[in-house]
C-alpha positions in Angstrom: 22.8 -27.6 -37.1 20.8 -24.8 -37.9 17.3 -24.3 -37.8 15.5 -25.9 -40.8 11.5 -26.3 -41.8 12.0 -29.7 -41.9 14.8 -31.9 -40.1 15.1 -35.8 -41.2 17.2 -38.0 -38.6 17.6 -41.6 -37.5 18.5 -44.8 -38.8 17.0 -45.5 -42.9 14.7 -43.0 -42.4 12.2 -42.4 -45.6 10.5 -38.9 -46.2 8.7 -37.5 -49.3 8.0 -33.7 -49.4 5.6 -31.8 -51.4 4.5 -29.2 -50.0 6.3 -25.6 -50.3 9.4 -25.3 -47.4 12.2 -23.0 -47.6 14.9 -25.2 -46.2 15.1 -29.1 -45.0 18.5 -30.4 -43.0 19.4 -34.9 -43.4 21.2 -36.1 -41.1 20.0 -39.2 -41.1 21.9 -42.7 -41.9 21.1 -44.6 -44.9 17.9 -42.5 -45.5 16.0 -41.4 -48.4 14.6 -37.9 -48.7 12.7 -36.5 -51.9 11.4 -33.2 -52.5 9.3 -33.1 -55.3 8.4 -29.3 -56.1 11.3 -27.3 -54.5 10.4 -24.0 -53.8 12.9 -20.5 -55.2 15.7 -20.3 -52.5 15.2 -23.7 -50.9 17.9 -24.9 -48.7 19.6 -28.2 -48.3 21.8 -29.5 -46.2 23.2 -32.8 -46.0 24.6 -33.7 -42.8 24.0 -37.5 -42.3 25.9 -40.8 -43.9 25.1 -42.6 -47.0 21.7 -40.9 -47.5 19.8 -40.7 -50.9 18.8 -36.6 -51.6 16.4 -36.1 -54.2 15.3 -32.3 -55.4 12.8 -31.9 -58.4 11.3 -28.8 -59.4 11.8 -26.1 -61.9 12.6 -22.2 -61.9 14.1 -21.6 -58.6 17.3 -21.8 -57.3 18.3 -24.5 -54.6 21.0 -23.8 -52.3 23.1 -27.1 -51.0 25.3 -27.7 -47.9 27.3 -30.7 -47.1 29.0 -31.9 -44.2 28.1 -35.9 -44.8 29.9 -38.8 -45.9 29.0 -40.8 -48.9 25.6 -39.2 -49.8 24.3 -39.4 -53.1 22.4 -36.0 -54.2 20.2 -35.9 -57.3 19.4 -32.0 -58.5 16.9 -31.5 -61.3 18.6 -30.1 -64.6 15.6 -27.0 -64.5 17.0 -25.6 -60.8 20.1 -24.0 -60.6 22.1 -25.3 -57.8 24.5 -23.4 -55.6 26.9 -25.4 -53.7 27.5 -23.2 -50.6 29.9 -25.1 -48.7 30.7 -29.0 -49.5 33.1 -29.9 -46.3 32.2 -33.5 -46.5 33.9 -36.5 -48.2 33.0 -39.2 -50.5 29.5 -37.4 -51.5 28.1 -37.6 -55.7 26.1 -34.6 -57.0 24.2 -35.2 -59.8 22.0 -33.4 -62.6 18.6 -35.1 -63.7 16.1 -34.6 -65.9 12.6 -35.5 -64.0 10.2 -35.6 -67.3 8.5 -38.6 -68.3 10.4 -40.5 -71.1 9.3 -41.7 -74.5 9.0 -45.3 -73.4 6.1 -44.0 -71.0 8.1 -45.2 -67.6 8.2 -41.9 -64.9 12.3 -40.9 -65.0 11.3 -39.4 -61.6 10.9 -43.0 -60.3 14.5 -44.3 -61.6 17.2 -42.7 -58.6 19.8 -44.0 -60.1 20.6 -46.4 -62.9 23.4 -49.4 -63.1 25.7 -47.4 -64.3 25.4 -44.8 -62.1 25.3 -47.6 -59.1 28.5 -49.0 -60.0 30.4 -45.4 -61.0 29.8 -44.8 -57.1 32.0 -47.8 -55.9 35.8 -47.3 -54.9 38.4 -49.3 -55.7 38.0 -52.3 -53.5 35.3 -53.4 -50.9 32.3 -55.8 -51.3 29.0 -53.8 -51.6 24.8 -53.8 -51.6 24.1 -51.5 -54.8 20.9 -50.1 -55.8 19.5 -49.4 -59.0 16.2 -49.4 -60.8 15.4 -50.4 -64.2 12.2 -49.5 -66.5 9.7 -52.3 -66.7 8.6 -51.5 -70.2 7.1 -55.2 -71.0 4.5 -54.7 -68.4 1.1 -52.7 -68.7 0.5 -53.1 -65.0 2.3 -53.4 -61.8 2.7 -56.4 -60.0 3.2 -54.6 -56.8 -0.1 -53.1 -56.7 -1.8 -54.4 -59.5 -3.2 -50.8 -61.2 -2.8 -50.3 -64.7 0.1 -47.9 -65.5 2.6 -46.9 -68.4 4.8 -45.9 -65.5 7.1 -49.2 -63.7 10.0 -49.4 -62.5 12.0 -52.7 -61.0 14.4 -52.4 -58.7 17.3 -54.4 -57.6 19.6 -55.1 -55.4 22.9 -56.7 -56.4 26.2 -58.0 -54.1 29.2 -56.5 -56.0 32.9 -57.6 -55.1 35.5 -54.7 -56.6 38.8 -55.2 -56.9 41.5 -52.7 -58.2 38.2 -50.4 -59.6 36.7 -53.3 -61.3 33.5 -54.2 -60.5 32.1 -57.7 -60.2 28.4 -58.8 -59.8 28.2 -61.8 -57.2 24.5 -62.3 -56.8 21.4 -60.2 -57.0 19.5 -60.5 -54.2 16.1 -59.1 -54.4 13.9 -57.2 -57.0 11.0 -55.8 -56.8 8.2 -53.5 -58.9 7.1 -50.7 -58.0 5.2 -47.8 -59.7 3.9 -44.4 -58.9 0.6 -45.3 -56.7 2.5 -47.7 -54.7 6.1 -46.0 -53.8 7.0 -47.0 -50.4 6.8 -44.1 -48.0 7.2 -44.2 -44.5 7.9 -40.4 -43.0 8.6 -41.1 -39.7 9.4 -44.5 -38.4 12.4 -46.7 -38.4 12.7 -49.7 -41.0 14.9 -52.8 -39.8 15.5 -56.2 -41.6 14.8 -59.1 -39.7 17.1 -62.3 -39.0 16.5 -63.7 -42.0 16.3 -61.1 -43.9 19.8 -59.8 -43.0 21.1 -63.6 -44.1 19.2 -63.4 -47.5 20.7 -59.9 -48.3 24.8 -60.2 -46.5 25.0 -63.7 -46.8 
């Protein structure tokens, strides 16, 4: 790997950057890296295995490289994105508008919607989704309890697929969550306990 500003690896690894870098390498597994104001010329490369890449930002240009597996990678609609090499398999790339929708819920919070969840499943296999949903009803967030137009939930569902068709078995866990209180932890390993593992695989 080349030399990048910032380098993201390990095991569900979680790292938000804002400040200005020219280039940031993830080759991490089952991680999730946002950047929230890419700078012109930034450069990412994806390296790692079912990792979640988030860029926002407008006017610049961001340049991508992938050599992982099963990454999901979420551009901003207001960059232009130039893939330079994509040698990996199984990867999404996806276009996103980041502005705040008429409903008052940030669009930056939601990742990925159901739909989008379930278009990234094959034709067979039994999988843990994730998606998030806006929390319109609500004028507050239970997760922190501040006052905010801005909530999203998000869930976790078991999905058995079969022959491309996709099959809800249970959701497992939900939770709220809004923009005072994302979860953010830059540089240390998250792992389910016993029980958790049994509540989530079954």
């Amino acid at each position: 790997m080349d030399e990048y500003d910032v380098r993201v690896v390990g095991e569900r690894k979680s790292r938000t950057i804002d400040e200005p870098i020219e280039s940031v390498a993830v080759a991490s597994t089952r991680g999730s890296v946002d950047v929230t104001d890419a700078s012109d010329g930034l450069v990412v490369a994806v390296e790692g295995d079912r990792n979640s890449v988030v860029v926002g930002g407008s006017d610049g240009t961001v340049r991508l490289r992938i050599d992982g597996q099963r990454n999901s990678i979420t551009v901003a609609d207001t960059l232009e994105l130039v893939v330079e090499r994509d040698d990996g398999s199984a990867n999404s790339i996806a276009r996103q508008s980041f502005e705040t929708d008429e409903d008052g819920a940030a669009a930056e919070l939601i990742r990925q919607d159901r739909e989008e969840a379930y278009a990234s499943l094959g034709w067979f296999g039994y999988s843990l989704v994730s998606y998030q949903t806006k929390a319109t009803e609500q004028e507050f967030c239970q997760n922190c309890g501040r006052e905010t137009d801005a909530v999203v939930r998000r869930h976790s569902e078991r999905v058995l697929t079969v022959l491309g068709l996709s099959v809800s078995v249970g959701e497992s866990t939900t939770a709220d969550e809004c923009e005072y209180c994302t979860l953010q932890v830059p540089d240390a390993d998250v792992a389910l306990s016993d029980a958790e593992r049994r509540d989530i695989y079954g």
